[in-house]
C-alpha positions in Angstrom: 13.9 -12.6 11.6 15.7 -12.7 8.6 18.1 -10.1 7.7 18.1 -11.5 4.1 14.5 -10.4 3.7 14.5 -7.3 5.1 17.9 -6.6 2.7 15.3 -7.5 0.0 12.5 -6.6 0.5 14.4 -2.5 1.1 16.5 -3.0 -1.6 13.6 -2.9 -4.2 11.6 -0.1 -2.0 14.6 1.8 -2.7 14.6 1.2 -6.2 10.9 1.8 -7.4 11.1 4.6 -5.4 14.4 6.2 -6.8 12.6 4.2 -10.9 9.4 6.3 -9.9 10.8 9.4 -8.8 12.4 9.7 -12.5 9.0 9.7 -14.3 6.8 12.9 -15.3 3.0 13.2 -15.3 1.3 15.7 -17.3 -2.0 17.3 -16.9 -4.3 16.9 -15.0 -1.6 15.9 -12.1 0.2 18.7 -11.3 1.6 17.2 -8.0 3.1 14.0 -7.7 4.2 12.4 -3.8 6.1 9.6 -3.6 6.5 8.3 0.2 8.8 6.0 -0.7 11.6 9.3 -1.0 10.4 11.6 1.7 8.6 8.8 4.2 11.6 6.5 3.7 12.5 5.9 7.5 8.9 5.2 8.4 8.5 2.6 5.4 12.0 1.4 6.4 11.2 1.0 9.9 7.8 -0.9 8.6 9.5 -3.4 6.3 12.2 -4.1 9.1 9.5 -4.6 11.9 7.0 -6.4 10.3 8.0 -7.9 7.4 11.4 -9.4 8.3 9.8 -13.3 7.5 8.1 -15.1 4.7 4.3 -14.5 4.6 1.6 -16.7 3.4 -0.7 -14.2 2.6 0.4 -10.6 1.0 -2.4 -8.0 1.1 -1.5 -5.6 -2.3 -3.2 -1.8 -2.4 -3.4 0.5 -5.2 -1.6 3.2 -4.3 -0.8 5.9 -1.3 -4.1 7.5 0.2 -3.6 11.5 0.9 -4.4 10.8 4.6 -2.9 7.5 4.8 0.9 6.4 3.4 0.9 10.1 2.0 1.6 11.0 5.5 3.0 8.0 7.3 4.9 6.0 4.3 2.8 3.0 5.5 0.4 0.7 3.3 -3.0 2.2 4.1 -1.3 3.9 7.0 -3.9 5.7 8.7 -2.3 7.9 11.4 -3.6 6.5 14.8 -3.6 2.6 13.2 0.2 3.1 12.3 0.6 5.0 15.7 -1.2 3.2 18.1 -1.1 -0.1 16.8 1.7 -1.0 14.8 3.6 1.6 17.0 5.4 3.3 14.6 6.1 6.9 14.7 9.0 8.9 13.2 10.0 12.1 11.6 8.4 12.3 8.0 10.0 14.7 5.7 7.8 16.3 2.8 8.1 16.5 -0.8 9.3 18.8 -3.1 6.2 20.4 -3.8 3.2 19.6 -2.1 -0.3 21.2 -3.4 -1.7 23.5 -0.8 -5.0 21.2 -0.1 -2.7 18.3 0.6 0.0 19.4 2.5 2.1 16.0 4.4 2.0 17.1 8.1 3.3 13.0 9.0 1.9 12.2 12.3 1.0 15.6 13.1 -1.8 15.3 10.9 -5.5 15.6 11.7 -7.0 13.3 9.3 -8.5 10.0 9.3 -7.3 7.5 5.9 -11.0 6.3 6.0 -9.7 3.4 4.0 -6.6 2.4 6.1 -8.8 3.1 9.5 -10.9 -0.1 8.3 -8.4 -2.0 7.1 -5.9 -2.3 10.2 -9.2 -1.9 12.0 -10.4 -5.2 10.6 -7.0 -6.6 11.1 -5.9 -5.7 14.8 -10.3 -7.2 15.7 -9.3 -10.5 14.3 -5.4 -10.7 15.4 -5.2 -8.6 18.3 -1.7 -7.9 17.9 0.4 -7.3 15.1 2.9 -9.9 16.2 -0.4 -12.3 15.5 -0.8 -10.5 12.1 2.3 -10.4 10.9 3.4 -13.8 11.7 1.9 -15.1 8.6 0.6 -11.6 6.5 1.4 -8.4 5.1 0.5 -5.6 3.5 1.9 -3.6 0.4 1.2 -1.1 -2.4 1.8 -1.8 -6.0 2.4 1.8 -7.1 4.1 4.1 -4.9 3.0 6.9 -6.4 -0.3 9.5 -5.2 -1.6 11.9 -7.6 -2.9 15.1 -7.3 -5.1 17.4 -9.9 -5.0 21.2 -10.0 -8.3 21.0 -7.7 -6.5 19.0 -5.2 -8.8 15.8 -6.3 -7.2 12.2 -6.2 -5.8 10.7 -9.0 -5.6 6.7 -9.3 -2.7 5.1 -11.5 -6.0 3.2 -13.8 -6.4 6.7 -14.8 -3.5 8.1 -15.9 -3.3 7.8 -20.1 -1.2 4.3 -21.5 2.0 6.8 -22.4 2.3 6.9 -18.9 0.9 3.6 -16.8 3.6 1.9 -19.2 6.7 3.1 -17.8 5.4 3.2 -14.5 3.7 -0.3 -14.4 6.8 -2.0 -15.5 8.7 -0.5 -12.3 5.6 -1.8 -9.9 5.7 -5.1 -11.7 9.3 -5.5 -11.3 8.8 -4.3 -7.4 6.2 -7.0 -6.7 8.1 -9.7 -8.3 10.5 -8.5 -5.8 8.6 -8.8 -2.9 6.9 -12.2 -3.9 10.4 -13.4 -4.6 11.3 -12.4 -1.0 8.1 -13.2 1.4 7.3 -16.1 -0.9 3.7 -15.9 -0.4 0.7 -18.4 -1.0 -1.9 -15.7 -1.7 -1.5 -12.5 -2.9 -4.5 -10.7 -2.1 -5.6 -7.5 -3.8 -7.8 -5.0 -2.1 -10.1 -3.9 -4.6 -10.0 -4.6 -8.5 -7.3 -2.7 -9.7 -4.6 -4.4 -7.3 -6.2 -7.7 -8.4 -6.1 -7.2 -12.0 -2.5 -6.6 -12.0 -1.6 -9.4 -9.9 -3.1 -11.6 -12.1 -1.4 -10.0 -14.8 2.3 -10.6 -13.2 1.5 -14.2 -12.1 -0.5 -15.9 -14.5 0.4 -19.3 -13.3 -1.1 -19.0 -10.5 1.7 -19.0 -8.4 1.0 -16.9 -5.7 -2.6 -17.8 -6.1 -4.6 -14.2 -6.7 -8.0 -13.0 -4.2 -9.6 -10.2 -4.1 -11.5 -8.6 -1.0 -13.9 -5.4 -1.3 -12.0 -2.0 -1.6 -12.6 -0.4 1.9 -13.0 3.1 0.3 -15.8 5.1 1.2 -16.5 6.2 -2.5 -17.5 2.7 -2.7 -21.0 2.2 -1.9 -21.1 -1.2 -1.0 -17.9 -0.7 1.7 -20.2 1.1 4.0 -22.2 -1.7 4.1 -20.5 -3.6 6.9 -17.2 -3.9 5.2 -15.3 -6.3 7.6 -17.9 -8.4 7.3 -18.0 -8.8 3.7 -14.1 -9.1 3.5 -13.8 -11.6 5.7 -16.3 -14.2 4.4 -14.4 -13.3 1.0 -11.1 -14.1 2.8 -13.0 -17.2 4.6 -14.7 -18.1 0.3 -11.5 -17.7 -0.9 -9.7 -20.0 2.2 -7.4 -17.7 3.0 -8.8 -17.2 6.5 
């Protein structure tokens, strides 16, 4: 383990989320949660457990699901995955204001991240533990941030107008030059376009090299077509796995 990483890699956590937590939305958002403020022991405890060496492959998300890191301050966290399986489980504070469809309960909370479930779920199949996963992956967000509309509806960064992706992107691209910087990675893979697109935007060179695997999201029709199977032959294509 190396302290120096985890200094790192917690250091720049604490900044995009203290960079983000400065910057206004306007309509439609009219909520804005930022895990990386009120979930801060859980993503602490995360980055101290499991990513405390340098990876060869980084998984990269969009941003915080409402049932997933919204709750748990985990990448994709999905309740029972970052429960049961990565055996985390702490007090989760809430934010300031939360809209009344998307309250943060933490762990108390009923609902399945449909996205994180078949994520992790892909990840503990193959590895079995997360000692075996971790020991040469791991798994971030590029924007901190969840967004909520008046209706309670997601909002995803790609949507937000230019006036406001600028000032926000230029904190997530300093973050993941951060976190390269730190875990050193081979691959950074993104999980789904959007997390993709910007990799390839902040590392042109190729170094990390950039993938891309399927989105797990259900809104995506081709993810409930046997989505660990179609990641992994990407991952396998790609020669990442």
């Amino acid at each position: 383990m190396s302290s120096a990483v985890c200094d790192a890699l917690a250091a720049a956590a604490k900044e995009l989320g203290a960079g983000t937590a400065r910057l206004r939305f306007g309509p439609p958002i009219t909520h804005v949660y930022n895990p990386l403020v009120y979930a801060w022991a859980a993503h602490e405890i995360y980055l101290r457990t499991y990513c405390a060496r340098r990876k060869r492959v980084v998984f990269l998300g969009m941003n915080p699901g409402p049932f997933g890191m919204v709750q748990t301050g985990i990448p994709f966290g999905e309740i029972r995955a970052v429960r049961d399986w990565l055996e985390i489980a702490t007090d989760v504070g809430r934010p300031r204001r939360e809209h009344p469809r998307r309250l943060v309960n933490g762990f108390d909370s009923v609902r399945s991240e449909v996205s994180g479930r078949r994520l992790w779920g892909l990840f503990a199949e193959r590895f079995g533990s997360p000692k075996e996963f971790f020991s040469e992956h791991a798994v971030v967000n590029y924007c901190p941030l969840a967004f909520v509309e008046a209706s309670g509806r997601n909002r995803t960064p790609d949507k937000l107008p230019g006036a406001e992706r600028g000032p926000l992107f230029a904190l997530c691209d300093r973050h993941l030059r951060a976190v390269a910087a730190a875990l050193q990675p081979e691959w950074l893979i993104g999980v789904g376009d959007f997390a993709a697109k910007r990799a390839e935007e902040i590392f042109p060179s190729g170094a990390p090299k950039v993938g891309r695997i399927l989105h797990p999201s259900p809104a995506n029709p081709a993810a409930n077509r046997d989505w660990p199977g179609v990641a992994t032959r990407q991952l396998e294509a790609l020669g990442v796995w």
